[in-house]
KOLGUZA-739696 format. One record per residue (C-alpha): x, y negated, z negated; residue in one letter. Coordinates in pm, whole numbers, padded with zeros to 5 digits, always signed. Last residue first. Layout:
<atoms>
XYZA ...
</atoms>
This chain:
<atoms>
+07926-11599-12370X +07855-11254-12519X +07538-11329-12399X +07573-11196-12049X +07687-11391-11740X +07822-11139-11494X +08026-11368-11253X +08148-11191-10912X +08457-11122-10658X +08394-11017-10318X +08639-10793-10144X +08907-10995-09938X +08961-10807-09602X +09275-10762-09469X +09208-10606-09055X +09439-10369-08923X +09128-10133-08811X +09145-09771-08701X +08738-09772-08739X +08736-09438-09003X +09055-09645-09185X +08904-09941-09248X +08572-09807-09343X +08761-09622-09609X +08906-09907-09706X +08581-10103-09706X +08348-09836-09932X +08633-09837-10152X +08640-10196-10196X +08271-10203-10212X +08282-09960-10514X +08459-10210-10690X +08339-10508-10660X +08539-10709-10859X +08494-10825-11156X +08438-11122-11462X +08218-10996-11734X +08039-11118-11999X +07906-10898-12255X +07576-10736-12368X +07380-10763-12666X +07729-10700-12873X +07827-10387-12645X +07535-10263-12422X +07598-10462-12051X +07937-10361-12148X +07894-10000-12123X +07864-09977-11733X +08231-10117-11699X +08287-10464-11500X +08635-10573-11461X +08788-10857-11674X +08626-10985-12002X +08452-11268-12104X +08400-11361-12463X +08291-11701-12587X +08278-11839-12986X +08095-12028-13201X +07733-11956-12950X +07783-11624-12776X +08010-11452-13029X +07889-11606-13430X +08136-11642-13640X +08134-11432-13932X +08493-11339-13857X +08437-10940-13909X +08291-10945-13573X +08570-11166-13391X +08876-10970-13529X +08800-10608-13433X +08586-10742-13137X +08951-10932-13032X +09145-10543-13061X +08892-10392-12869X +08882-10623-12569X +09264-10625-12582X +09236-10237-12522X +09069-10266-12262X +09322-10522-12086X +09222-10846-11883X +09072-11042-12174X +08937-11398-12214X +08838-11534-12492X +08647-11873-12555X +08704-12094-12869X +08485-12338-13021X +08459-12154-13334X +08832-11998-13474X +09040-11715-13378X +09367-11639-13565X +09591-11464-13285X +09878-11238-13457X +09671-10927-13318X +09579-11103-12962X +09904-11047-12831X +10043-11252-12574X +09775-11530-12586X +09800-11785-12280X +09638-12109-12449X +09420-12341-12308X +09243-12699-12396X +09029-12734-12149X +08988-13072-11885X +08817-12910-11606X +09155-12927-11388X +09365-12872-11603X +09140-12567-11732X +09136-12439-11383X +09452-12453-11262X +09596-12252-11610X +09346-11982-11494X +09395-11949-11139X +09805-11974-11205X +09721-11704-11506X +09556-11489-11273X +09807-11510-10980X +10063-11382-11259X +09911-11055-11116X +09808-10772-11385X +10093-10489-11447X +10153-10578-11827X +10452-10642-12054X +10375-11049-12161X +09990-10947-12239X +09753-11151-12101X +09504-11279-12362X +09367-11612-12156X +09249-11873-12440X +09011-12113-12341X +08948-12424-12542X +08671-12681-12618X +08357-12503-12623X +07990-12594-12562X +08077-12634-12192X +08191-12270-12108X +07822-12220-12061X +07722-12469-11787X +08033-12400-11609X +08040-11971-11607X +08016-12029-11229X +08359-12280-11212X +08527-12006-11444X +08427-11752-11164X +08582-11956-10903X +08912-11990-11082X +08906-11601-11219X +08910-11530-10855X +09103-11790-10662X +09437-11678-10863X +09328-11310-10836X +09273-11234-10416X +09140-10933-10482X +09230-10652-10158X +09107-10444-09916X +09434-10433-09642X +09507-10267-09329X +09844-10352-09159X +09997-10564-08908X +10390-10614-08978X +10627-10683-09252X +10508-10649-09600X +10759-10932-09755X +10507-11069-10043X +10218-10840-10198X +09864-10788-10166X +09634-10633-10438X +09328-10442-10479X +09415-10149-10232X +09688-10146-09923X +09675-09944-09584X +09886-09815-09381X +09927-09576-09094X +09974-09815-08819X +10235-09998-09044X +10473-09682-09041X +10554-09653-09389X +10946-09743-09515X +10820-10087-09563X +10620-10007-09894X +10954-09890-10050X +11130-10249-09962X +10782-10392-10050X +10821-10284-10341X +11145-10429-10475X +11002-10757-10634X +10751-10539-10834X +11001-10366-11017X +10869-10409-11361X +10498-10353-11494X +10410-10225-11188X +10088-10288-10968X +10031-10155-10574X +09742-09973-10479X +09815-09723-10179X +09623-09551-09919X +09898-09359-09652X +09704-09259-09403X +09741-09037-09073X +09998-08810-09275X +10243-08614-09120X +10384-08477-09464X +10740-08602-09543X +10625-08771-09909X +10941-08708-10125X +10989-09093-10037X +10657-09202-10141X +10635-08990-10426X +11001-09111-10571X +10921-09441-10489X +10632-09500-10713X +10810-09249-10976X +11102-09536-11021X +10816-09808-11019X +10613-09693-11281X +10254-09852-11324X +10139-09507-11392X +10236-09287-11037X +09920-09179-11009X +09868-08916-10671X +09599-08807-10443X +09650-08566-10143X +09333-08638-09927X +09206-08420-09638X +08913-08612-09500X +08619-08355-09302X +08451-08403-09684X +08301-08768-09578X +08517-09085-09552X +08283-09326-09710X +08231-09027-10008X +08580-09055-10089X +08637-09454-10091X +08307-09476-10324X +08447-09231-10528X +08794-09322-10560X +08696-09719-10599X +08474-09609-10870X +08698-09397-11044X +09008-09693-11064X +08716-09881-11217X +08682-09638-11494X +09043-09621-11526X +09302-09408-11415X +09641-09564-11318X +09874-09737-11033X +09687-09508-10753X +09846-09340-10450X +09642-09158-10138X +09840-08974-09895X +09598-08944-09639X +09532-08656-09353X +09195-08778-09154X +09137-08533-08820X +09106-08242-09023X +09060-07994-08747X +08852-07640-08737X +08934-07462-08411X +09111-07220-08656X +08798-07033-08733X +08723-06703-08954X +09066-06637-09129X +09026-06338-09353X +08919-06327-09732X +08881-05984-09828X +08901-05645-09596X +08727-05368-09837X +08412-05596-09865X +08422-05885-09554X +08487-06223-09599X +08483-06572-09428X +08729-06853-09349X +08721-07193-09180X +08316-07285-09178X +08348-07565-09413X +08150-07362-09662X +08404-07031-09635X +08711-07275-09686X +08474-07415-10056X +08451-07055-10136X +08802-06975-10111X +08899-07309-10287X +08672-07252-10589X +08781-06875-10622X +09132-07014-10620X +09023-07186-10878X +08801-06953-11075X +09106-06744-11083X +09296-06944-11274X +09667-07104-11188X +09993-06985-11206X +10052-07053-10836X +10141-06659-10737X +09916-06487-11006X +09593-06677-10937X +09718-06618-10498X +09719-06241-10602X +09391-06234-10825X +09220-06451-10551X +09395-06203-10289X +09587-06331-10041X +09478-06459-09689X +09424-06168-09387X +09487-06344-09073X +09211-06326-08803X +09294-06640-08629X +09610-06767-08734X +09812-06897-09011X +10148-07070-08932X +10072-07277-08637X +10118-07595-08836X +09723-07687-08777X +09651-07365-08942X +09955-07421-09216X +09733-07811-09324X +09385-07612-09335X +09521-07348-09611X +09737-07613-09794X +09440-07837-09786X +09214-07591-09902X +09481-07445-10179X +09507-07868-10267X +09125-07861-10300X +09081-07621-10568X +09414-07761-10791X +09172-08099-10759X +09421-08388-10626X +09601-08580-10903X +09927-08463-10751X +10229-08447-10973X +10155-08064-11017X +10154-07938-10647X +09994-07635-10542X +10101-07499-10237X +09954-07210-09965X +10274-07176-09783X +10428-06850-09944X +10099-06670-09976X +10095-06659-09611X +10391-06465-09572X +10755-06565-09475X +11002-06297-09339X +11280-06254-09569X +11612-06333-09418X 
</atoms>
């Protein structure tokens, strides 16, 4: 049997989100701590190791330098890249899994990254709302992680994921934007809670929500949002005495003045400016817009637009604060009103 060499555990994986740079650092760092590349081993070539994973030079070049920043490896003409340091640990190994990219999705990354500092090995993955490939990374995931950091939406399959979700040793995890039922055990949690939410912002937005007569929630009848925001919604316009409507698809909606429009999907918000601009009716005065989860460009579109959000980069800041303090605690991450005069 052929003798392994240390080209054959450095690993780049191509369903991982995780920079192809930083995935040859954590392959590098993960085989020290494995006992399988020691002090004063010679690592491959950047031509050799380009070659070997397919990839460019400049990234392995990327990952070589970024080793000889963090102390790990050095290099010496005629000799290469050798192993400088293997008293270097990554205390923090976490298997971090998204539902999507967004802009939103980028601030909690960001926020939860630079919490945890660059001594944090993080494999990140997007599994795209689907359930099927939700459980087929968790289950292919046999790595000793200390974390696994997951956010957990689908568009079907929901009421099997906590079966999945249980598989994970409770110490180790931790959940993002969203709990859900039959999660057995202590765990750590930075979540939304959606039905109270859009209910307590729609009590904010009072004083302008009362120069119209109905609310109409577009929520799309294939989406991953919670039905918690159509019970917070439907609560509060029985309550406040609103005419309401859940719109499915905001193309066959006719909109007319007096009406207020709410949107959880992007691409709804474009598809209600395509029929609310042309209208002639005037948004901020005949008719309301508010739209879920604060973007930097909104503030700009039609003199600026009203948005219901969470704060995103404190719920990375928390879960990454969550996991430096070992904590099992859930923690609800503030939820705020940006009145703007789109409404």
């Amino acid at each position: 049997m052929k003798k392994l060499e240390i080209i054959d555990f450095i690993k780049v994986d191509e369903y991982s989100i995780t920079p192809k740079y930083l995935q040859i650092v954590n392959s590098v760092i993960r085989e020290i701590e494995n006992g399988h590349i020691h002090k004063g081993d010679n690592l491959p070539s950047i031509n050799e190791l380009s070659i070997e994973l397919d990839i460019a030079r400049d990234t392995v070049e990327r990952g070589y330098k970024h080793l000889k920043n963090i102390g790990v490896i050095d290099a010496v003409p005629r000799r290469g890249y050798y192993i400088k340091n293997i008293e270097f640990r990554q205390s923090l190994k976490i298997f971090l899994l998204f539902n999507k990219l967004s802009a939103h999705k980028k601030t909690i990354y960001d926020s939860f990254v630079t919490t945890l500092g660059e001594h944090a090995v993080i494999d990140f993955y997007i599994y795209n709302n689907d359930f099927l490939l939700f459980k087929k990374l968790i289950a292919n995931k046999k790595d000793d992680y200390t974390h696994y950091v997951i956010i957990p939406h689908f568009i079907e399959g929901e009421e099997n994921a906590n079966e999945i979700v249980n598989t994970i040793p409770k110490e180790k995890l931790l959940l993002l934007d969203k709990l859900i039922p039959g999660i057995t055990g202590e765990y750590a949690a930075a979540y939304e809670n959606f039905e109270k939410d859009i209910y307590t912002a729609l009590c904010e937005a009072a004083d302008k929500l009362s120069k119209y007569h109905t609310l109409k929630l577009i929520f799309p009848l294939h989406t991953y949002y919670p039905v918690e925001i159509l019970r917070g919604f439907k609560n509060y316009c029985q309550d406040y005495a609103f005419t309401y409507k859940v719109v499915h698809n905001i193309a066959d909606e006719t909109v007319s003045a007096g009406e207020v429009y709410i949107n959880v999907m992007e691409d709804d918000l474009v598809a209600l400016l395509e029929k609310l601009i042309p209208s002639g009716l005037i948004i901020g005065e005949q008719v309301g817009v508010i739209s879920y989860n604060e973007t930097p460009v909104k503030k700009f579109i039609l003199k600026g637009i009203t948005t219901i959000s969470t704060d995103f980069h404190q719920m990375g800041i928390t879960a990454a604060q969550l996991i430096l303090s070992n904590s099992k605690e859930c923690c609800e991450i503030p939820f705020k009103l940006i009145l703007r005069d789109s409404l």
